[in-house]
C-alpha positions as CSV (number, residue, x, y, z in Angstrom):
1,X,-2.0,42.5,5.1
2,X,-3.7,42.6,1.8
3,X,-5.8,46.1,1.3
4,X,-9.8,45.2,2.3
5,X,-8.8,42.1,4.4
6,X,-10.3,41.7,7.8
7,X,-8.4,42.0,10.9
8,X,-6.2,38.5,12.1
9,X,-7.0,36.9,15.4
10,X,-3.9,37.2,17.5
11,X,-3.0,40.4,15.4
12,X,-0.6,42.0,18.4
13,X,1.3,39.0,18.6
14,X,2.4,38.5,14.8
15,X,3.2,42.2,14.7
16,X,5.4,41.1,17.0
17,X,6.6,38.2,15.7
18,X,7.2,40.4,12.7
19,X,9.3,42.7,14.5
20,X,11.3,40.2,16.4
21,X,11.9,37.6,13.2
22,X,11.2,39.6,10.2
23,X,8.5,36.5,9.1
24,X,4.7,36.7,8.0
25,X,2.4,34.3,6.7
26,X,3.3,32.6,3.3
27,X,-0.8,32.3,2.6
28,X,-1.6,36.4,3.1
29,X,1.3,38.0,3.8
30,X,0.3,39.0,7.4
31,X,3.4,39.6,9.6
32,X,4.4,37.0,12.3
33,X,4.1,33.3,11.5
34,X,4.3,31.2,8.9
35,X,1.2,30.6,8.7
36,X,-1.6,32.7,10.3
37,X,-4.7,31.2,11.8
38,X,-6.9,32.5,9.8
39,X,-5.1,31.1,6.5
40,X,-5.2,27.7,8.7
41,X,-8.6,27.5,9.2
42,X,-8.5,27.7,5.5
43,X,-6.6,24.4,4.9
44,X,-8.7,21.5,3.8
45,X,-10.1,18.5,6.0
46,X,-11.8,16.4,3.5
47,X,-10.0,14.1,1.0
48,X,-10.7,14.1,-2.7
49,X,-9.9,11.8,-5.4
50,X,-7.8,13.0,-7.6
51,X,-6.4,11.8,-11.4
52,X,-4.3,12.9,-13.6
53,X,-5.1,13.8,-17.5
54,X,-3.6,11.4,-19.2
55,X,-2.9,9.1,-16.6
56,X,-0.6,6.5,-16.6
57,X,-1.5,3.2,-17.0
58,X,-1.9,1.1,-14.2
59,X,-1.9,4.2,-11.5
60,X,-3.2,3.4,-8.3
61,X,-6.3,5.4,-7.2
62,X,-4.6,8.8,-6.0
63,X,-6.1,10.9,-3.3
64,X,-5.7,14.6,-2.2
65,X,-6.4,16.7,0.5
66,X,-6.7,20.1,-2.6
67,X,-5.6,21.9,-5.8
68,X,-2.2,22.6,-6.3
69,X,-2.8,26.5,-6.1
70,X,-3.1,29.4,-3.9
71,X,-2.2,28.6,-0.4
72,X,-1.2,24.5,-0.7
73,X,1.1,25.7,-3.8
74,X,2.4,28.5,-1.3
75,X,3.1,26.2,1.7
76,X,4.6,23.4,-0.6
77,X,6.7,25.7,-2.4
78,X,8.2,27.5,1.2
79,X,8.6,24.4,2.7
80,X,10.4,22.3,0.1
81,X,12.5,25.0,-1.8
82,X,12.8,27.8,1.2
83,X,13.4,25.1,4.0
84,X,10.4,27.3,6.1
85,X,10.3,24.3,8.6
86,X,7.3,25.5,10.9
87,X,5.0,24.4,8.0
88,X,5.5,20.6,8.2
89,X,2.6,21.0,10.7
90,X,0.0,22.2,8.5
91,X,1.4,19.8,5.9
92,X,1.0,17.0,7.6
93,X,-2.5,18.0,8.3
94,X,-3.1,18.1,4.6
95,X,-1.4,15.2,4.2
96,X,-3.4,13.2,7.1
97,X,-6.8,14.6,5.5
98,X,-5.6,13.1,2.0
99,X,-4.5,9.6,4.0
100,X,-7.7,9.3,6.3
101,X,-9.6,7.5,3.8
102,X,-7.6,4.6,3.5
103,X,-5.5,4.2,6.8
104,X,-6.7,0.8,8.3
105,X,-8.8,1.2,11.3
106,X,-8.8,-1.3,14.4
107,X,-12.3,-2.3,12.4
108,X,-10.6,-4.0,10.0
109,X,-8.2,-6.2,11.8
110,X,-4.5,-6.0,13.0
111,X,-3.5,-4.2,9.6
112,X,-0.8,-1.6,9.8
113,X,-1.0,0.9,7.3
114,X,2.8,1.4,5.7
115,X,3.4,5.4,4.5
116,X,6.4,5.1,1.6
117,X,7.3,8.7,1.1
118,X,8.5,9.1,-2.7
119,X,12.6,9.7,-2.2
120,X,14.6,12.5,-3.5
121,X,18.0,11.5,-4.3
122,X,20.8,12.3,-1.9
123,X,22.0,15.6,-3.7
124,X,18.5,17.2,-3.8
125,X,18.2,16.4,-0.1
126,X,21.7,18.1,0.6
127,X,21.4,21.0,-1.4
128,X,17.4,21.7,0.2
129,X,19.1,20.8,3.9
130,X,15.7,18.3,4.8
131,X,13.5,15.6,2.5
132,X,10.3,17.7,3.1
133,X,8.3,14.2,2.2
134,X,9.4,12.3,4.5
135,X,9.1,15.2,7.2
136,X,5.5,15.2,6.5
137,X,4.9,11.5,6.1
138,X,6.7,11.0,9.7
139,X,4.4,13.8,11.1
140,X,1.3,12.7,9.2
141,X,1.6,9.3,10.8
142,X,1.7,10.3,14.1
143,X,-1.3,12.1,13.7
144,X,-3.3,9.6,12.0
145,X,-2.4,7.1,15.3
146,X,-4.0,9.9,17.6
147,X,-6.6,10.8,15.3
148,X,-7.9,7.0,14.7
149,X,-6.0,4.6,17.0
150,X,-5.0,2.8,13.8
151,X,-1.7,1.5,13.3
152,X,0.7,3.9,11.0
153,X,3.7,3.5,10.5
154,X,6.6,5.3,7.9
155,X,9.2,3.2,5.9
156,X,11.2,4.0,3.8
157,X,11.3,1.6,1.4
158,X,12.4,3.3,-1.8
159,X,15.6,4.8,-3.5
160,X,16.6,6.8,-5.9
161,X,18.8,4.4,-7.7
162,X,19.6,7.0,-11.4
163,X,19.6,10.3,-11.6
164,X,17.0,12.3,-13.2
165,X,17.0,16.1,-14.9
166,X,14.6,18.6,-13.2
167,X,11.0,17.7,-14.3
168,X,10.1,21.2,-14.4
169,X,8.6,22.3,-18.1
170,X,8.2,18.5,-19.2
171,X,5.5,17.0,-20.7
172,X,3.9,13.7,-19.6
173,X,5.4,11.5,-22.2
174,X,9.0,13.4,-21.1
175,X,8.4,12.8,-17.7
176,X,8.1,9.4,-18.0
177,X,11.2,8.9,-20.1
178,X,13.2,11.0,-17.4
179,X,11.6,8.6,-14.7
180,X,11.7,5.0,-15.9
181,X,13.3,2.9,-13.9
182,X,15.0,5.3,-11.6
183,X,13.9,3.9,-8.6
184,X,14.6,0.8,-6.4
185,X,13.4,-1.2,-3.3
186,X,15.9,-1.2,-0.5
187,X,16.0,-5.3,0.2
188,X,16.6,-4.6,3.8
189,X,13.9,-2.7,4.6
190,X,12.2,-4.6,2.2
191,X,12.9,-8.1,4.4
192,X,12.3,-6.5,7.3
193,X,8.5,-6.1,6.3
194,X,8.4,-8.8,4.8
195,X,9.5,-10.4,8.4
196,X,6.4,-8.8,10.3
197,X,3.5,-11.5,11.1
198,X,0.4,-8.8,10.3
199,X,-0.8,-7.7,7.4
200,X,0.1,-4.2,5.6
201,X,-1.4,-1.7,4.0
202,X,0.6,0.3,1.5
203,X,0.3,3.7,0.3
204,X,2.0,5.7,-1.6
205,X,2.9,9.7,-0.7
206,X,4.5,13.1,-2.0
207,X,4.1,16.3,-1.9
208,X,2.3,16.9,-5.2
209,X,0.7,14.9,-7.8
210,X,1.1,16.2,-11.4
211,X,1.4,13.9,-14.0
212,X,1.6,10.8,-12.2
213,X,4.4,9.5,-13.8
214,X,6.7,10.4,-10.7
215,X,4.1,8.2,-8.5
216,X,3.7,5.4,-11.1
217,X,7.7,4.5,-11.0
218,X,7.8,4.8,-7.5
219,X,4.7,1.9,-7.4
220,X,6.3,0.3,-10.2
221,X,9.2,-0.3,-8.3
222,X,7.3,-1.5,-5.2
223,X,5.2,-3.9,-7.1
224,X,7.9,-5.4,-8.7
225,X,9.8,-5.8,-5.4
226,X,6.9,-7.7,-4.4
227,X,5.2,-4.8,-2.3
228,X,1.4,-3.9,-3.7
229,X,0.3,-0.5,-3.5
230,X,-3.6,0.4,-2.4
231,X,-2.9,4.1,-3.4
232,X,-1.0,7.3,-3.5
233,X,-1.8,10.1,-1.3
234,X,-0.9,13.5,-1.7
235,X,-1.0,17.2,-0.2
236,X,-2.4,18.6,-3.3
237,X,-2.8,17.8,-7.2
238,X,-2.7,20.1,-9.5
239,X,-6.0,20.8,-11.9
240,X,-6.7,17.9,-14.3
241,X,-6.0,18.9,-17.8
242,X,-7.7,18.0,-20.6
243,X,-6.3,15.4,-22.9
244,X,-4.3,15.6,-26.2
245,X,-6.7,16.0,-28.9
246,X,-6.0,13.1,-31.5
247,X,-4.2,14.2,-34.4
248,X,-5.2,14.3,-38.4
249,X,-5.5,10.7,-39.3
């Protein structure tokens, strides 16, 4: 527990959560769960737009439910790199806050809003033991149905179909190099939608939205498979930067 910090609501039950499994929450550091409810009550509930500095061209409107920082960059990072699988719930709920704005409702018709999680390729989902986006996506979805009564459903739809170098450290021009064309529509999912009789809604998630280069092959490769994209969603994006000053003429 940090020095100064107020006591935790169900304190005596984390202490011995602590004691039993050696955890504590990844937002505080308070021993027992993953996530304590106090950190919880913390996470967001109201979607922002988000953009990224520079953007790429032709980038569907993004939205998020925060920054990339503090505790979304804590549960992301535990979740996706330390397999801490008891925070896919309070993922999901970031990633239903950041998807609320544009999952069609029963007011608008019979639409069904289709969630294509961004793929990893097959080795990065070995060596983490779980594809943490689709985890939340499939968890986010059947929140949204509860939550609205709309329609939501999760396809996977994409592929990783080249292999790409860890984007870690790259710029946004590098980034875009390391991402073009890398991904691909699977035609049988593909047909399969394609084959339903209502009308869709697609969006776009991940994780995290950085330079939007990672989102705009992904939409690329949709939209050229004949599938448009109304937006990416995300569980956080991380601060907008300010763009490259032009240099000496």
């Amino acid at each position: 527990m940090r020095p100064g910090a107020a006591p935790h609501p169900g304190g005596v039950r984390d202490a011995w959560l602590d004691l039993v499994q050696g955890g504590c929450c990844v937002g505080c550091g308070h021993p027992g769960r993953s996530l304590c409810r106090t950190c919880r009550d913390a996470l967001p509930d109201v979607a922002r737009a988000v953009r990224p500095t520079p953007c790429p061209d032709g980038l569907a409107p993004c939205l998020a439910a925060g920054e990339y920082a503090d505790l979304l960059r804590a549960l992301v990072v535990a979740h996706k790199e330390r397999s801490v699988y008891a925070l896919v719930d309070p993922l999901a709920h970031c990633l239903a806050t950041a998807l609320e704005p544009v999952v069609a409702t029963g007011a608008t018709g019979p639409a069904t809003t289709v969630l294509v999680p961004v793929p990893s390729t097959p080795s990065v989902v070995r060596a983490r033991g779980h594809d943490p986006v689709l985890r939340m996506a499939r968890l986010a979805s059947r929140r949204l149905r509860r939550r609205t009564g709309a329609a939501v459903e999760v396809h996977r739809l994409l592929v990783q179909r080249l292999p790409v170098a860890d984007q870690a450290g790259l710029g946004s021009a590098e980034r875009a190099r390391n991402r073009d064309g890398s991904m691909a529509v699977r035609a049988s999912a593909r047909a399969r939608l394609a084959a339903r009789r209502t009308p869709v809604t697609v969006v776009l998630v991940d994780d995290v939205l950085t330079t939007g280069t990672t989102a705009r092959e992904a939409q690329r490769a949709l939209e050229e498979g004949g599938v448009p994209v109304r937006a990416v969603a995300v569980v956080a994006a991380t601060r907008r930067r300010r763009a490259p000053r032009p240099g000496p003429a």
